[in-house]
GURO-439117 format. One record per residue: residue number from 1; residue in three letters; y, x, z of N, C-alpha, C in turn. Coordinates in steps of 0.02 Angstrom, whole numbers, plus 50000, padded with zeros to 5 digits. Example, Ala and Ser with C-alpha at 12.3 -4.5 7.8 and 13.67 -1.06 7.14 Angstrom:
+-----+-----+-------+-------+-------+-------+-------+-------+-------+-------+-------+
|   k |   r |  n.py |  n.px |  n.pz | ca.py | ca.px | ca.pz |  c.py |  c.px |  c.pz |
+-----+-----+-------+-------+-------+-------+-------+-------+-------+-------+-------+
|   1 | Ala | 49716 | 50660 | 50390 | 49775 | 50615 | 50390 | 49835 | 50660 | 50390 |
|   2 | Ser | 49888 | 50642 | 50354 | 49947 | 50684 | 50357 | 50002 | 50645 | 50394 |
+-----+-----+-------+-------+-------+-------+-------+-------+-------+-------+-------+
//
This chain:
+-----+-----+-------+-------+-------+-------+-------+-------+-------+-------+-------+
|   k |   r |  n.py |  n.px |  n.pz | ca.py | ca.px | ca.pz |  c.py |  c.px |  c.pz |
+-----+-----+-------+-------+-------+-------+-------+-------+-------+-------+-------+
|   1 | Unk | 46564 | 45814 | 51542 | 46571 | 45884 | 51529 | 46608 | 45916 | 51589 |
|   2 | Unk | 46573 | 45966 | 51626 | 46602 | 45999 | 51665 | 46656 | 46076 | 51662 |
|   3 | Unk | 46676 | 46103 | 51686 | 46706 | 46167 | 51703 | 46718 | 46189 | 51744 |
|   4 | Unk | 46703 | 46258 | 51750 | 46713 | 46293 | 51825 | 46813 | 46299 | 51842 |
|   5 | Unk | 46810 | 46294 | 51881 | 46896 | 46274 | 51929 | 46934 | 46350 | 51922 |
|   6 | Unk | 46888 | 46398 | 51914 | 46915 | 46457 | 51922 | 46925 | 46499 | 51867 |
|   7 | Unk | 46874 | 46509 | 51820 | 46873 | 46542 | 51751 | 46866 | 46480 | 51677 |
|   8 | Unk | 46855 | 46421 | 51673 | 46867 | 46355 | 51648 | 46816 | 46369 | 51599 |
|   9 | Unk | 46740 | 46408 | 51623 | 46679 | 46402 | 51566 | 46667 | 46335 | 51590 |
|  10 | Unk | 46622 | 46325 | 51529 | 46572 | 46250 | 51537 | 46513 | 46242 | 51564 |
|  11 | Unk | 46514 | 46202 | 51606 | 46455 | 46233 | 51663 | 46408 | 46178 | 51632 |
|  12 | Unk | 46348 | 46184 | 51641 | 46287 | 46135 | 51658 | 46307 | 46061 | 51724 |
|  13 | Unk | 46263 | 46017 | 51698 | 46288 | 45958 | 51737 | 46234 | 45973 | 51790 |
|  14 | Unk | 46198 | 46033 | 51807 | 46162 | 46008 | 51871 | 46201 | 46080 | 51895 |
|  15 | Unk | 46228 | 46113 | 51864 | 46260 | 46185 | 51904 | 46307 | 46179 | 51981 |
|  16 | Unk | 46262 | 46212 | 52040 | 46291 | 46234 | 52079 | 46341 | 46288 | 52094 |
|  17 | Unk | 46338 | 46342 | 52029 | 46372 | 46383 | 52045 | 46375 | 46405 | 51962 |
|  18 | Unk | 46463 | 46433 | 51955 | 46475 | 46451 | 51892 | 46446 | 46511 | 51875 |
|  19 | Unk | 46406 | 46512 | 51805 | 46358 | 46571 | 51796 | 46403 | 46624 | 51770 |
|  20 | Unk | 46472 | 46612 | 51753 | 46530 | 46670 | 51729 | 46535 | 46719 | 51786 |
|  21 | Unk | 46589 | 46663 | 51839 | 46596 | 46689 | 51885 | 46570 | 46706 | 51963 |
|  22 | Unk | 46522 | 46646 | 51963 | 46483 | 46622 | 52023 | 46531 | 46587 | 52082 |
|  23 | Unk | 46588 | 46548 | 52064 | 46615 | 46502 | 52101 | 46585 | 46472 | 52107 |
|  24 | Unk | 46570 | 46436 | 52183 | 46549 | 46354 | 52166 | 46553 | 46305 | 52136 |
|  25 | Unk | 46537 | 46282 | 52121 | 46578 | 46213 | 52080 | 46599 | 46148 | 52118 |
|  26 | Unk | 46652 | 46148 | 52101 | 46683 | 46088 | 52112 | 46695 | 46038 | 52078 |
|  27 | Unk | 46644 | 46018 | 52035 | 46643 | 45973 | 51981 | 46706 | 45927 | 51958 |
|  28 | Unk | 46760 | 45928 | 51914 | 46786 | 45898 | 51875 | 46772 | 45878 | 51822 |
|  29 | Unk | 46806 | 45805 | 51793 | 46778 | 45783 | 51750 | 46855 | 45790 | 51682 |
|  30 | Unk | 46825 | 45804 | 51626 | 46885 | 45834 | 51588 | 46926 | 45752 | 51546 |
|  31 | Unk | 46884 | 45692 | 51563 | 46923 | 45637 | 51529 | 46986 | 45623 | 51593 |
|  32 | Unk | 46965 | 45603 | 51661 | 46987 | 45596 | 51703 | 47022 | 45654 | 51738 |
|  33 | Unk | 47022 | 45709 | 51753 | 47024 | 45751 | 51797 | 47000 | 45753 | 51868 |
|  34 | Unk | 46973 | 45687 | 51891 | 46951 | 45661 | 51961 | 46892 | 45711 | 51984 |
|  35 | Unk | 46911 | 45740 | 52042 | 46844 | 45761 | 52076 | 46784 | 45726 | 52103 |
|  36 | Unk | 46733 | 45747 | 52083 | 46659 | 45719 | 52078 | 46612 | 45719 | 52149 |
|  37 | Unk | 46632 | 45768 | 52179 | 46621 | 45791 | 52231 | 46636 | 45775 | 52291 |
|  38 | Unk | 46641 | 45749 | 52350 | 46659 | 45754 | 52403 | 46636 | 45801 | 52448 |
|  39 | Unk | 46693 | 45818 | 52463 | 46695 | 45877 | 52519 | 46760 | 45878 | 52553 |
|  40 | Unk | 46738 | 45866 | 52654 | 46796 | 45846 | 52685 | 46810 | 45902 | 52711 |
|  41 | Unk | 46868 | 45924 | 52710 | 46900 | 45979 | 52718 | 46913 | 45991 | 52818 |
|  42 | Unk | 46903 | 46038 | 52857 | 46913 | 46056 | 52910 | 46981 | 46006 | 52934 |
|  43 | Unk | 47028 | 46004 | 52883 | 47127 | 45990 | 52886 | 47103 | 45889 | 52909 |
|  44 | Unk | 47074 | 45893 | 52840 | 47037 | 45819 | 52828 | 47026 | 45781 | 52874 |
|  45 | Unk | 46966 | 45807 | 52918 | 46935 | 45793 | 52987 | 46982 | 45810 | 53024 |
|  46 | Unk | 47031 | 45848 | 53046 | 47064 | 45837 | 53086 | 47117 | 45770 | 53089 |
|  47 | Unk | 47130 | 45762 | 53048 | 47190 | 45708 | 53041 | 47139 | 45653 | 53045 |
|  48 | Unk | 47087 | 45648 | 53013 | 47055 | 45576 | 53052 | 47048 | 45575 | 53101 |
|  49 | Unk | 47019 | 45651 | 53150 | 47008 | 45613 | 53217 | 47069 | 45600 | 53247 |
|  50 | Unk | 47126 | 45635 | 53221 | 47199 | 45627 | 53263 | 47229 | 45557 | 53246 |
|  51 | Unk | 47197 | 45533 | 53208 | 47225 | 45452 | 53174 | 47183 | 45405 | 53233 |
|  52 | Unk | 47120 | 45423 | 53223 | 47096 | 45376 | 53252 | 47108 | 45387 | 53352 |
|  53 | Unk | 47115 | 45439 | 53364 | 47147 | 45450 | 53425 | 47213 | 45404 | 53467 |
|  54 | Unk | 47261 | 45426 | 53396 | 47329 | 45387 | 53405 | 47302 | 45318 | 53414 |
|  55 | Unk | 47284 | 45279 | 53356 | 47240 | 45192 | 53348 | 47248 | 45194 | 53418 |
|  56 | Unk | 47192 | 45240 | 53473 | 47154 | 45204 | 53523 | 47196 | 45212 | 53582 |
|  57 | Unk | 47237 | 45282 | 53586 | 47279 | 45288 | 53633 | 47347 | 45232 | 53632 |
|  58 | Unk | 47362 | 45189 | 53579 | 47417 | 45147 | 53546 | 47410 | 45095 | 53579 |
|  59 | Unk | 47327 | 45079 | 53598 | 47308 | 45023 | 53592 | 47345 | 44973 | 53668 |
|  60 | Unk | 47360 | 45008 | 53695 | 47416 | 44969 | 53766 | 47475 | 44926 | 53750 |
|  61 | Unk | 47510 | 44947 | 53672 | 47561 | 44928 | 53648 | 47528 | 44888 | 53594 |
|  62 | Unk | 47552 | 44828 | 53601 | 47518 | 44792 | 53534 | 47555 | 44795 | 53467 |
|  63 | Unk | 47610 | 44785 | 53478 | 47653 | 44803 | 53416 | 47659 | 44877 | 53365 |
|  64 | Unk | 47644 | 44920 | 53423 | 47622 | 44985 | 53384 | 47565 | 44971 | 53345 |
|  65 | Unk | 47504 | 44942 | 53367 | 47461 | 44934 | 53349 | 47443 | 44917 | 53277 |
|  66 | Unk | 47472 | 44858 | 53262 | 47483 | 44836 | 53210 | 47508 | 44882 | 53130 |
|  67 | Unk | 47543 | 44924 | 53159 | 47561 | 44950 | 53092 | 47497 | 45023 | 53096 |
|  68 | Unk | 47480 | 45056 | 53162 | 47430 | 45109 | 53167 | 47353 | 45109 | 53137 |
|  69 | Unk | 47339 | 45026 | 53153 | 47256 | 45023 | 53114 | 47273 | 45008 | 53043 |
|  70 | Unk | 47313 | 44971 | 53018 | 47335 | 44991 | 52930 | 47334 | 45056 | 52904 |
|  71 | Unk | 47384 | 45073 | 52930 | 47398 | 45170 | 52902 | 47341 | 45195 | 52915 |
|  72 | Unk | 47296 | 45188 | 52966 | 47230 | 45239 | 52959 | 47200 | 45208 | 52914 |
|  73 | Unk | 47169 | 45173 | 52886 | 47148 | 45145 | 52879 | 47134 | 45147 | 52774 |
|  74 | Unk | 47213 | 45134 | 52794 | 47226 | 45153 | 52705 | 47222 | 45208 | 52702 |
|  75 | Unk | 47233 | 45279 | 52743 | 47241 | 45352 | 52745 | 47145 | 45359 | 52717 |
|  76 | Unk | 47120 | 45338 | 52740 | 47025 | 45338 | 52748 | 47029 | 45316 | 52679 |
|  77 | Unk | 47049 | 45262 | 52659 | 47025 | 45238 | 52603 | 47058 | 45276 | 52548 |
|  78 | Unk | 47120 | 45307 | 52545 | 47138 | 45355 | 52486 | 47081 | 45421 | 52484 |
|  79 | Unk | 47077 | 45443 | 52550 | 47039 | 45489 | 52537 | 46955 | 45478 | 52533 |
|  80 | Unk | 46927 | 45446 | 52551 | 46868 | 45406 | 52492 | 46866 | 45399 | 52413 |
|  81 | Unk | 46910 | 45396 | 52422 | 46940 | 45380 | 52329 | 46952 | 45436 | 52298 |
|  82 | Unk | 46956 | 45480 | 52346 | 47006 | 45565 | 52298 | 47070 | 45539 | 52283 |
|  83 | Unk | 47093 | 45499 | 52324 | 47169 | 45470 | 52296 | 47221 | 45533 | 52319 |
|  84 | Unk | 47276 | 45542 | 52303 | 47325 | 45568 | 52326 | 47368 | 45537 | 52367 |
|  85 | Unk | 47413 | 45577 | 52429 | 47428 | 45531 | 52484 | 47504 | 45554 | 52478 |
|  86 | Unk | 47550 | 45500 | 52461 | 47617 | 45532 | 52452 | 47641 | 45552 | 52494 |
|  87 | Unk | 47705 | 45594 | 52470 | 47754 | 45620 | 52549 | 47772 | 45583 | 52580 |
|  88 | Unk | 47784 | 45521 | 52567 | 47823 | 45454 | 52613 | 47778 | 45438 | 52655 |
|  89 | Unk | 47717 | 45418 | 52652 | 47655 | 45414 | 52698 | 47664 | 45465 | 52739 |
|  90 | Unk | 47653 | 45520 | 52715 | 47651 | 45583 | 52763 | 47697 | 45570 | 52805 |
|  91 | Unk | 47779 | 45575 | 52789 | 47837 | 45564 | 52840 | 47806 | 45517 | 52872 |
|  92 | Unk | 47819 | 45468 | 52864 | 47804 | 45396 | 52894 | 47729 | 45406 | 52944 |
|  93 | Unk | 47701 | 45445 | 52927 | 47636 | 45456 | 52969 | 47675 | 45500 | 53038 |
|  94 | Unk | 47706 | 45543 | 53040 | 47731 | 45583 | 53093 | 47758 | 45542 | 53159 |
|  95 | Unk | 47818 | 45484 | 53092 | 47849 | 45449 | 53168 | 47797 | 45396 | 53200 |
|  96 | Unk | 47796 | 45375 | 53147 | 47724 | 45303 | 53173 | 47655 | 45312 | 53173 |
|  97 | Unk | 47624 | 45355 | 53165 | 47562 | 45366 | 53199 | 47541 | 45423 | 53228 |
|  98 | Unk | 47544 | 45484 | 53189 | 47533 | 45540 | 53260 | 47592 | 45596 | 53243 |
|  99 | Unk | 47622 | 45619 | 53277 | 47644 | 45690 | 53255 | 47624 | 45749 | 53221 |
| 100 | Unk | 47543 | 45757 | 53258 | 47529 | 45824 | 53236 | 47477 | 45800 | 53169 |
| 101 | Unk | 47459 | 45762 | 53173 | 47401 | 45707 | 53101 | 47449 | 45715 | 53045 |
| 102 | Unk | 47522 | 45688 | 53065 | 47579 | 45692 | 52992 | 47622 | 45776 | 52971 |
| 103 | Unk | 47575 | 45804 | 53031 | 47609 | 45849 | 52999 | 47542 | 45908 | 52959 |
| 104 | Unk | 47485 | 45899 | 52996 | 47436 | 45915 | 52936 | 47415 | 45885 | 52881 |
| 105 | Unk | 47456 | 45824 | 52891 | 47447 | 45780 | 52805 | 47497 | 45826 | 52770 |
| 106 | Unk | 47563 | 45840 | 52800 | 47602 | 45892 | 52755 | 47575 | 45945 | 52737 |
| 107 | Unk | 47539 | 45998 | 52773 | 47503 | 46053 | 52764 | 47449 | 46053 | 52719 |
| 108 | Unk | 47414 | 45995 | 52724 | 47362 | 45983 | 52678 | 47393 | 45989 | 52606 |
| 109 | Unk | 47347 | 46037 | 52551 | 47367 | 46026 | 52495 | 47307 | 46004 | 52436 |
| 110 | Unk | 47296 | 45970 | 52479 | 47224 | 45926 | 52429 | 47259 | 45861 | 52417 |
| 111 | Unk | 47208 | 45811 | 52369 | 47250 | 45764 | 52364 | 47221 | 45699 | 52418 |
+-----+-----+-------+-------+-------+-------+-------+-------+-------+-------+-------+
//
């Protein structure tokens, strides 16, 4: 069972767009709350390519290394999942993998 995100009618399971309001839909599911949908956000793509940037620019230091292809890595795989990415990651993303990547993980307010 679906609902539109914005006015909370019950949409059709093939609805692109809420017939109340004409939001898009962003399909939620009302047992789970998990989004159905993927859609990578402008913020999203940036922090991957700035992850995977850091990885390659790191790659001179081997010890950096080691903790940089994990954290991306798991960062990719929460957001595959629709997981949520805690604030501690986030911090921890600023000092040890990129500056400006941990600080649009802060800005980001998706999960």
């Amino acid at each position: 069972m679906k609902y539109c995100t914005k006015c909370g009618k019950e949409l059709a399971d093939e609805a692109q767009f809420c017939p109340s309001c004409g939001t898009p839909t962003r399909v939620t599911s009302v047992q789970s709350g998990a989004t159905n949908t993927r859609n990578e956000s402008g913020l999203e793509l940036a922090i991957r390519i700035l992850l995977i940037i850091s990885c390659v620019l790191g790659a001179f230091a081997i010890i950096p290394l080691i903790w940089r292809i994990p954290m991306t890595m798991w960062y990719f795989d929460k957001k595959k999942n629709n997981e949520s990415v805690s604030l501690t990651f986030k911090i921890c993303s600023i000092f040890f993998l990129d500056l400006i990547a941990g600080i649009l993980m802060l800005i980001d307010d998706g999960n």
